[in-house]
C-alpha positions in Angstrom: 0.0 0.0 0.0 1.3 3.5 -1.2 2.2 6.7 1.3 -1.1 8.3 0.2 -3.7 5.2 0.2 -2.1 4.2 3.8 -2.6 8.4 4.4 -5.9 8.7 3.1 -8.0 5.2 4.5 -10.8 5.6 5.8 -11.9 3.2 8.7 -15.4 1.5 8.8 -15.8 -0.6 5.4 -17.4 -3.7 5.2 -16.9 -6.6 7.0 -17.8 -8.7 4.4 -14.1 -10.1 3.7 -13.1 -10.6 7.4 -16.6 -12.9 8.2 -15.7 -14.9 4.8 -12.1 -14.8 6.7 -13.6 -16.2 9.9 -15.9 -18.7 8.2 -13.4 -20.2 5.8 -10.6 -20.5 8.3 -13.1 -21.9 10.8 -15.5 -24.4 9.1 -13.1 -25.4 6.4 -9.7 -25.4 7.8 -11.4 -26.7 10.9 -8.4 -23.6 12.6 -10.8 -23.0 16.5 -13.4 -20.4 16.7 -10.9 -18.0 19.1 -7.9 -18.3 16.9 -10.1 -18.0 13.6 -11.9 -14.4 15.2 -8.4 -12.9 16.5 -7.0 -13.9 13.0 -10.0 -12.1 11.3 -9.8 -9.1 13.8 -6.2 -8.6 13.4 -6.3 -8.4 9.6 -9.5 -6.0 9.7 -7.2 -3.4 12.5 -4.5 -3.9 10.0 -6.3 -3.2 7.0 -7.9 -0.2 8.5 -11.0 -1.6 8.4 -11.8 -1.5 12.4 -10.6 1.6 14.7 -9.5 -0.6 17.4 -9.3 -4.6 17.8 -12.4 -4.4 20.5 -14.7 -1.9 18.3 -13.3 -5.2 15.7 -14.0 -7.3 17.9 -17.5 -6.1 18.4 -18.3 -5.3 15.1 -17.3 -8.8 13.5 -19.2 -10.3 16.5 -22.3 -8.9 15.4 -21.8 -9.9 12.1 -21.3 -13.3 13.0 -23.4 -14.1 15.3 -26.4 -15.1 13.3 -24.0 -17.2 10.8 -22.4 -19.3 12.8 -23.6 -22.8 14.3 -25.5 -22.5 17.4 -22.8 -24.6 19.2 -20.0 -22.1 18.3 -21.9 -19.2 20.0 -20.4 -19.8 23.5 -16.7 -20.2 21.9 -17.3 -16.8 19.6 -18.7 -15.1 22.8 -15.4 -16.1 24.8 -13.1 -15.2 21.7 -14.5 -11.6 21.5 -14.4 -11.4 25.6 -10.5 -12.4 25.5 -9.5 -9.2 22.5 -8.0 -6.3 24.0 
């Protein structure tokens, strides 16, 4: 990424390609539910995507919640409790 684009991002796109993140690394790479959301997380703060890995953490929760199997609920709750 160029001087300008890293300059010029603006925080708060979609999270769109860090769910897909989470879901593929999770459900097909079988990776666990807490080291598949930090993953996700981290790349979203890096990309500029999230202010803050806990507004991430939060936001991608939200997302997620609704998508994932109802027995990964507890796990994702205790992932997005243990990002700082």
């Amino acid at each position: 990424m160029g001087f300008l684009s890293k300059l010029f991002r603006r925080s708060g796109g979609g999270t769109k390609k860090y769910e897909d993140m989470f879901m593929e690394a999770h459900y097909t790479f079988k990776q666990s539910v807490e080291y598949a959301f930090k993953t996700a997380v981290e790349a979203g703060v890096k990309d500029g995507v999230f202010e803050s890995a806990e507004a991430g953490a939060e936001t991608l929760y939200n997302a997620l919640i609704d998508k994932i199997e109802p027995e990964d609920k507890a796990e994702l709750e205790k992932a997005k409790s243990r990002i700082r």
